[in-house]
N, C-alpha and C positions, 0 to 999 in steps of 0.2 A: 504494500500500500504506500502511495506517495500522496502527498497535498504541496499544491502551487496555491500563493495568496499572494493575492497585490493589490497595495493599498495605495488609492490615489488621493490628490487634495483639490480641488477645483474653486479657488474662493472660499468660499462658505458653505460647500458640499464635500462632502467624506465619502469616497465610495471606495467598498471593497469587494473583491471575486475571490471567489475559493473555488479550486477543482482538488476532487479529490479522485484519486485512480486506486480503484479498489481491483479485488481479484475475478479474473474473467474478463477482462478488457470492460469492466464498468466505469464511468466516469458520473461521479456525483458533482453540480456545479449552482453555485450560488453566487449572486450579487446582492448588495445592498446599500444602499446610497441615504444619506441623511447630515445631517449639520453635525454633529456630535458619534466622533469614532467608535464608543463604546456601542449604541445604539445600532450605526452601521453594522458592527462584526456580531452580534446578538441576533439581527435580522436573518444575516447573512447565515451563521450557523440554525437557523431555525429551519432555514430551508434546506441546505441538504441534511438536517437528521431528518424531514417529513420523507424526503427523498428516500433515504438508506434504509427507514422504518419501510416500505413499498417495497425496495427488492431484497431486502431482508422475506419480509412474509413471503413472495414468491421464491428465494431459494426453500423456505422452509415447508410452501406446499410442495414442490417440485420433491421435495426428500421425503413428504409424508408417501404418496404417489408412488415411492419403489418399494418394491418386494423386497424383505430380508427374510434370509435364513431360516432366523428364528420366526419368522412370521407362517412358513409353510405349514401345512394342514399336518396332523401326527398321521406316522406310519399304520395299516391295518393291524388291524388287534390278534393275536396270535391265533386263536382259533379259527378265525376266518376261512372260509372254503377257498382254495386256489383258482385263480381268473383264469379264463380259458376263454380262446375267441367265441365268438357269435358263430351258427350252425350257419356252415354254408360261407362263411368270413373268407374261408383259403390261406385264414395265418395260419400259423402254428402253435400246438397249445403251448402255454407254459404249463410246468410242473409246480412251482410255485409263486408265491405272491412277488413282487420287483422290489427290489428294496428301496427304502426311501429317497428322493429325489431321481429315479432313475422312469424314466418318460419312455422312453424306446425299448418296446416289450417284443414288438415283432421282429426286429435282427435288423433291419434297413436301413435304419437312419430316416431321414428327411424326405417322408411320403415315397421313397422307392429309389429316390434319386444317388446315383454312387458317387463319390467323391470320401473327403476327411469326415473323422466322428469329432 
């Protein structure tokens, strides 16, 4: 993270800009202009925290939004009767259940298609 601030004096007018260069190529950017410096940079930081609060909450939907780990459904319960295709499917049965996180039950990979696992 870096912050560029420049402070100008015009007369009787105070005006400052703040960029601030956050992560992910964001750029948070404020002005604010008034007769009395302190008032200026007070302005000034109001507006990029309203900014930083905005993409703060969208990186933090964006992270609610993915799957973890620990979020997957638990594995079948041990008794379970073993999965077997559908009559007439043309896969191949399994013998028993997949273990947990493992999707590709028929041997193929990606709808039949060959290449890398």
């Amino acid at each position: 993270m870096s912050v560029q601030a420049v402070l100008t004096q015009e007369k009787y007018l105070r005006r400052v800009e703040v960029t601030v260069h956050t992560r992910g190529e964001q750029f948070l950017h404020g002005i604010a202009a008034s007769n009395d410096w302190e008032v200026s940079i007070n302005d000034c930081i109001e507006k990029i925290v309203q900014q930083l609060q905005k993409v703060k909450g969208k990186w933090q939907e964006r992270k609610r939004r993915a799957t973890s780990v620990r979020t997957m459904p638990p594995a079948p319960a041990a008794g379970a009767a073993p999965r077997r295709s559908p009559p007439g499917g043309g896969g191949r049965a399994c013998a028993a259940s997949p273990l947990p996180g493992q999707a590709d039950v028929g041997g193929r990979g990606r709808a039949g298609r060959g290449g890398r696992r």
